[in-house]
C-alpha positions as semicolon CSV with decimal commas, in nm:
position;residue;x (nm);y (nm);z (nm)
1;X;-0,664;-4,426;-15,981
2;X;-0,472;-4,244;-16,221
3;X;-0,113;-4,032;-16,081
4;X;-0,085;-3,674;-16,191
5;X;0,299;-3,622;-16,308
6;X;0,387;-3,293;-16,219
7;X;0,681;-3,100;-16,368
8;X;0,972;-3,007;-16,087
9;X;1,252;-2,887;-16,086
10;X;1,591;-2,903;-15,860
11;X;1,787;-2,623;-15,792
12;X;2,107;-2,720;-15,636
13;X;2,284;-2,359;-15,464
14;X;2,679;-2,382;-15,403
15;X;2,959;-2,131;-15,312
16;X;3,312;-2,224;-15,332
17;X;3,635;-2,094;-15,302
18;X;3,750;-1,857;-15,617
19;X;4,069;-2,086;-15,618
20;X;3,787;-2,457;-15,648
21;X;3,573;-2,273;-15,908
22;X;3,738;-2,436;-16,233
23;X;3,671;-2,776;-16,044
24;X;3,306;-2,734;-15,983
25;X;3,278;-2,631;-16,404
26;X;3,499;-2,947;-16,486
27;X;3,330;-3,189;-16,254
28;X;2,992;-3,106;-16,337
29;X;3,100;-3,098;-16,745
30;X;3,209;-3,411;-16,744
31;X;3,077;-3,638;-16,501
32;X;2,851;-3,487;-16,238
33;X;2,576;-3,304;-16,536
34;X;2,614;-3,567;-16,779
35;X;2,523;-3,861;-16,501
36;X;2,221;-3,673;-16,426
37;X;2,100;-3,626;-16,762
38;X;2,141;-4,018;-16,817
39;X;1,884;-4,071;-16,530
40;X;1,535;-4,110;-16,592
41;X;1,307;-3,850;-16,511
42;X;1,591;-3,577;-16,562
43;X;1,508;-3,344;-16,909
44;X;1,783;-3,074;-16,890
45;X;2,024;-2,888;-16,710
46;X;2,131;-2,503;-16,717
47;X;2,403;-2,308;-16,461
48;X;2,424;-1,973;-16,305
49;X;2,599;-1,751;-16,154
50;X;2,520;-1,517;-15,923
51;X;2,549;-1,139;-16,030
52;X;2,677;-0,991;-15,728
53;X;2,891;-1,281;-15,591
54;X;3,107;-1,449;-15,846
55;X;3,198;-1,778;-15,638
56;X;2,799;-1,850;-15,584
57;X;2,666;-2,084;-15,823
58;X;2,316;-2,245;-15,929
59;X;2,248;-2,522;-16,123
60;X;1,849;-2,575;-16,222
61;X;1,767;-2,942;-16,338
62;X;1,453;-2,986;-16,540
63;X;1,225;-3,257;-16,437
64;X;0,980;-3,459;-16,601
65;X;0,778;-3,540;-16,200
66;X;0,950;-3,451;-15,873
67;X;1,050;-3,786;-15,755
68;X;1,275;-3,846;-16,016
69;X;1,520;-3,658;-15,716
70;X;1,468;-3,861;-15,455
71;X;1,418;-4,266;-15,669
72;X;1,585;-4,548;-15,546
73;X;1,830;-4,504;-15,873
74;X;1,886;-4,144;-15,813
75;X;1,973;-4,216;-15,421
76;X;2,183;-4,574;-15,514
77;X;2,414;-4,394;-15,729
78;X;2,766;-4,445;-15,609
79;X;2,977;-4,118;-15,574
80;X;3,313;-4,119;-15,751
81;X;3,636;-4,005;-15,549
82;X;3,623;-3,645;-15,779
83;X;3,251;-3,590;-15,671
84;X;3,382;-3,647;-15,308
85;X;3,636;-3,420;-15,355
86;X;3,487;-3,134;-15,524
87;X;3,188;-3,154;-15,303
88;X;3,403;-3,124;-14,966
89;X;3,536;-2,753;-15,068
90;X;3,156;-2,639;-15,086
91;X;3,173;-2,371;-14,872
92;X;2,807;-2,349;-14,869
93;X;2,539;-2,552;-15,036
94;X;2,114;-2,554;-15,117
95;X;1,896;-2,869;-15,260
96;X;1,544;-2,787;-15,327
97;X;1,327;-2,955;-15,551
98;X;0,983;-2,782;-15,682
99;X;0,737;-2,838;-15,828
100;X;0,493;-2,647;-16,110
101;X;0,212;-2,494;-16,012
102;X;-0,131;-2,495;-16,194
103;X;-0,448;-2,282;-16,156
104;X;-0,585;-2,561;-15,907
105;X;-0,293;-2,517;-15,669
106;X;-0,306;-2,217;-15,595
């Protein structure tokens, strides 16, 4: 039996603080966005930010099948202390992962 990849995507919501903002860029920069990127499964990665609230942010991760969110690597990975740290001033947070619809899902 053959599996059907689908393509997915993850969209990750987050508010913070206007003061934590220049944190969240940094972090996901230079660690957070680049770790991703190196996983498999993972094809891109853009940012948002919202239009009428300037401390909500979205970042959309482009996937080549859905469970590249949820492998064993993806879920194994060890935070560092900065992820910790810019993750506990999330004021409010989202994780959603979909996935592409075709004519024969609908």
């Amino acid at each position: 039996m053959t599996t059907v990849r689908k393509n997915a995507i993850l969209v990750v919501s987050i508010e913070v603080d206007p003061v934590d903002a220049e944190e969240l860029h940094r972090w996901y920069d230079e660690e957070h966005g680049p770790e991703r990127l190196a996983m498999p499964g993972f094809v891109s990665l853009r940012r948002f930010r919202a239009h009428d609230n300037p401390n909500r942010f979205l970042a959309l991760y482009e996937l080549e099948y859905p469970e590249a969110a949820t492998s064993p690597e993806y879920m194994s990975q060890v935070q560092s202390q900065w992820a910790r740290d810019v993750m506990a001033k999330w004021k409010q947070w989202d994780r959603n992962v979909w996935i592409e619809l075709t004519s024969n899902d609908r």
